[in-house]
C-alpha positions in Angstrom: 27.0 -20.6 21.3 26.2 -17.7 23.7 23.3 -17.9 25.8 21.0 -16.4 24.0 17.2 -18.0 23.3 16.9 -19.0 19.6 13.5 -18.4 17.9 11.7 -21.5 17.0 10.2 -22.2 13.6 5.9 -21.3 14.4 7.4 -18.1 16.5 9.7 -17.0 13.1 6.6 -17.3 11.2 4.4 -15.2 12.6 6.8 -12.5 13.8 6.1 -9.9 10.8 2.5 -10.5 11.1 2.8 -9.6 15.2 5.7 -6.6 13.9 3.6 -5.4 10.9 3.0 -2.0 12.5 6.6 -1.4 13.2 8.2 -2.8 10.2 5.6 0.0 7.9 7.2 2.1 5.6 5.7 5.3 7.6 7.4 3.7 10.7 10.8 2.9 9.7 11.4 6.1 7.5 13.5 7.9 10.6 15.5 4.6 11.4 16.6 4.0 7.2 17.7 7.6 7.6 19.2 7.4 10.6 21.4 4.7 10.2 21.6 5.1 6.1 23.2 8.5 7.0 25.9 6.6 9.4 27.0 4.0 6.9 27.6 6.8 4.3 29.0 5.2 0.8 30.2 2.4 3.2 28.7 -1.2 4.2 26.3 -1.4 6.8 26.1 -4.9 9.5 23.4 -5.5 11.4 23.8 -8.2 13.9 20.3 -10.5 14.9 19.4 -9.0 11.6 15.8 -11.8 12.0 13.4 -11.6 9.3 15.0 -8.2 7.8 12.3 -6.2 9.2 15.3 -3.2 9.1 17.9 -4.7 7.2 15.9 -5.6 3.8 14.6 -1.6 3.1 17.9 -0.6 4.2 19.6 -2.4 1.3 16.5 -1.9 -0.6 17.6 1.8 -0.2 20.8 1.5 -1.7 23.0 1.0 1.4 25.3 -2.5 1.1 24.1 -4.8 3.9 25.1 -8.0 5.1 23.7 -9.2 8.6 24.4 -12.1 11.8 21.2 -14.4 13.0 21.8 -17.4 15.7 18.1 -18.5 14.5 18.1 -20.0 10.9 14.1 -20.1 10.9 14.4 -16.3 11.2 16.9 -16.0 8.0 14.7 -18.4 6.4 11.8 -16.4 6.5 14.5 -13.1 5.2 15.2 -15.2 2.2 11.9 -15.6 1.4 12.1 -12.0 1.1 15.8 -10.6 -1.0 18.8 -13.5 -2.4 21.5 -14.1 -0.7 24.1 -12.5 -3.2 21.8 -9.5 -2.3 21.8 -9.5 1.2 24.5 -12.1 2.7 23.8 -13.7 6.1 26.0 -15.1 8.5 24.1 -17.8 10.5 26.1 -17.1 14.3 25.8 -15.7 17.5 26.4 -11.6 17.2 29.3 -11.9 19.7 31.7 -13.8 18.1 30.9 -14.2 14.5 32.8 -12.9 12.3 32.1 -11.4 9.0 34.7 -11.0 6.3 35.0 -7.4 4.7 34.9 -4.0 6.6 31.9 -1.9 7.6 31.3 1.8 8.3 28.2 0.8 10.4 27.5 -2.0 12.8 24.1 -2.1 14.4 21.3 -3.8 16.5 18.0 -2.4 17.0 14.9 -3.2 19.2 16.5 -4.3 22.3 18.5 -6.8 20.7 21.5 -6.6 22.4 19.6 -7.8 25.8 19.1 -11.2 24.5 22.5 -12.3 25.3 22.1 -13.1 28.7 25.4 -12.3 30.5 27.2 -8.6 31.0 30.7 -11.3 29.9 28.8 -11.6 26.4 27.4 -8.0 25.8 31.4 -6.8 26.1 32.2 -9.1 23.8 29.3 -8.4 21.2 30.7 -4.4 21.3 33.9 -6.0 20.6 32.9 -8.0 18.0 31.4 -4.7 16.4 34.7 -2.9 16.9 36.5 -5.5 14.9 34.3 -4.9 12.2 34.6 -1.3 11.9 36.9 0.8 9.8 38.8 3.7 11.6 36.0 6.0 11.9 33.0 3.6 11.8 30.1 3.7 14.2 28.5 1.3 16.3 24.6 1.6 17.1 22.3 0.4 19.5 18.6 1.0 19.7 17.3 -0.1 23.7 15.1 0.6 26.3 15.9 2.3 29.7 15.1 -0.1 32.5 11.8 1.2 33.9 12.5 0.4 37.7 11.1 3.5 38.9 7.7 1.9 38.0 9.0 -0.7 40.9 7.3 0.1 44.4 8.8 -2.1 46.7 7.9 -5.7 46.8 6.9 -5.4 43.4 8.9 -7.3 40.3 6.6 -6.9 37.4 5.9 -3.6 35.0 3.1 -3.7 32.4 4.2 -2.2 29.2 0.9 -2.9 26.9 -2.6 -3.4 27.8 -4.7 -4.3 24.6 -7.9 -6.2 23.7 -5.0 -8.2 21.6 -2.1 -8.3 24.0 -1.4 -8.1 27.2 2.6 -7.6 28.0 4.4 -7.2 31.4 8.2 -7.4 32.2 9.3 -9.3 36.0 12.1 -8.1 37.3 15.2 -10.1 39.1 17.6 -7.2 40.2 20.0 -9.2 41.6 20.9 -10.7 38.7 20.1 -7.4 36.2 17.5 -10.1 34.3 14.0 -9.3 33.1 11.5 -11.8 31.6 9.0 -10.7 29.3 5.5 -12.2 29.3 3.1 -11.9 26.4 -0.3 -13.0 26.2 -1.5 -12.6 22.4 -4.7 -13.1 21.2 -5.5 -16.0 18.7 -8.3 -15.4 16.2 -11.4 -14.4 17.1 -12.7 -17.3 19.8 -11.4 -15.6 22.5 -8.2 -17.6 23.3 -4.5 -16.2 24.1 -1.6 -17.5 23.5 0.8 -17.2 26.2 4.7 -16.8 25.7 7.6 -15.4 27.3 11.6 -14.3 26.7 14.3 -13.5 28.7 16.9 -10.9 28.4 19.6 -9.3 30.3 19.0 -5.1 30.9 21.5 -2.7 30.6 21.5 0.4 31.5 23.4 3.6 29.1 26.2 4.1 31.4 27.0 0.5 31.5 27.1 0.3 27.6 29.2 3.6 27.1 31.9 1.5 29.9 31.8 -1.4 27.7 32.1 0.1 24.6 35.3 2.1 26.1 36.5 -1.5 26.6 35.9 -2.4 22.8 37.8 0.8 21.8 35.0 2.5 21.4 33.8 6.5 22.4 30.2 7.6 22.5 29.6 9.9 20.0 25.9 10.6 20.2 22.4 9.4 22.4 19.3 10.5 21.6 15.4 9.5 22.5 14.6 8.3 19.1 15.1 7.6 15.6 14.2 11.3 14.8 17.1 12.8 17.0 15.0 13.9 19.9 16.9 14.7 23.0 17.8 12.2 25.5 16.5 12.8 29.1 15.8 11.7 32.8 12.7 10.4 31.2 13.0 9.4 28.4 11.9 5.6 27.6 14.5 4.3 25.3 17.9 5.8 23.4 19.4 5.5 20.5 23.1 5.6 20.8 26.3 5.9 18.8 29.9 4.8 19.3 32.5 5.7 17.1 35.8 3.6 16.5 38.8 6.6 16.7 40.6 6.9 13.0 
């Protein structure tokens, strides 16, 4: 088991409701694309594949996939959604679990990668994708850049919504390269918020492209979004693709 959180049954439940903007088909028309365009007539693997918010269109699209989830109330909910012989899941931790079969695509979007909580377990997790890859495969991850530049000093906490129906901040521990992220969701319509939080372990792009070199890995490609825009100084998150040599 790796240190990451698992998702408890109520917070599986209600995750596509609190997702139901991203997971639209308007939404997640550039990631299908992107990533159906990577796997190619191959298989695709998506590791913390959760309720198949990506995963079920993809294969719904025509591309094989198979996926990894340490949280079975998360696959339980994805079942309720496409069978098993359809869409095969691996209940595991996306460091060591091993699928059989090859893939032309391993991926992990929406920050996923931060939710193991050591920089020892993220190396592993890109080699765990390497070992899945054919010659030529690809590797992608979807994840925020670090926003410490919002960070005066003294400060440890960096708002990143501010709703009538959330309120979201992440606190900071930069010794440790740790962020917890607090959420305060509204319930109904009697004015009451529920509070919950999640920790994860930030990276930053260099650090990924060292530990993909150790998987066996070269970057082939980073870029702002799903759409292909250009990666900058600014830019808020990347989209980034490692390719196993043939």
């Amino acid at each position: 088991m790796t240190s990451s959180e698992l998702w408890t049954r109520a917070t599986a439940d209600r995750y596509d409701t609190e997702e139901s903007e991203r997971s639209s088909a308007a939404f997640l028309e550039p990631t299908l694309t992107f990533l159906a365009d990577l796997a190619g007539d191959g298989r695709a693997l998506e590791f913390a594949i959760g309720t198949g918010r990506v995963g079920v269109p993809l294969r719904e699209s025509g591309v094989p996939v198979a996926g990894v989830e340490l949280s079975e109330h998360m696959a339980a909910v994805l079942r309720r959604k496409i069978d098993e012989d359809t869409l095969p899941v691996t209940i595991g931790d996306m460091a060591t679990t091993v699928v059989p079969g090859d893939f032309t695509l391993v991926y992990l979007v929406y920050n996923t990668i931060t939710n193991l909580l050591t920089q020892d377990e993220q190396v592993e997790c890109f080699r765990n994708a390497a070992r899945h890859l054919v010659p030529g495969g690809r590797f992608v991850i979807e994840l925020g850049v670090p926003p410490l530049r919002f960070l005066p000093p003294g400060q440890v906490a960096v708002p990143f919504e501010v709703s009538e129906r959330h309120v979201g901040f992440d606190t900071f521990d930069l010794v440790e390269q740790l962020l917890v992220s607090h959420h305060f969701t509204r319930d109904g319509d009697d004015g009451h918020y529920r509070r919950g939080s999640s920790r994860h372990r930030y990276a930053w792009p260099a650090e990924l492209d060292l530990m993909a070199r150790l998987a066996g890995l070269e970057l082939e490609r980073r870029v702002a979004d799903w759409s292909g825009e250009p990666f900058t100084e600014n830019s808020a998150k990347h989209i980034s693709v490692w390719r196993k040599p043939t």
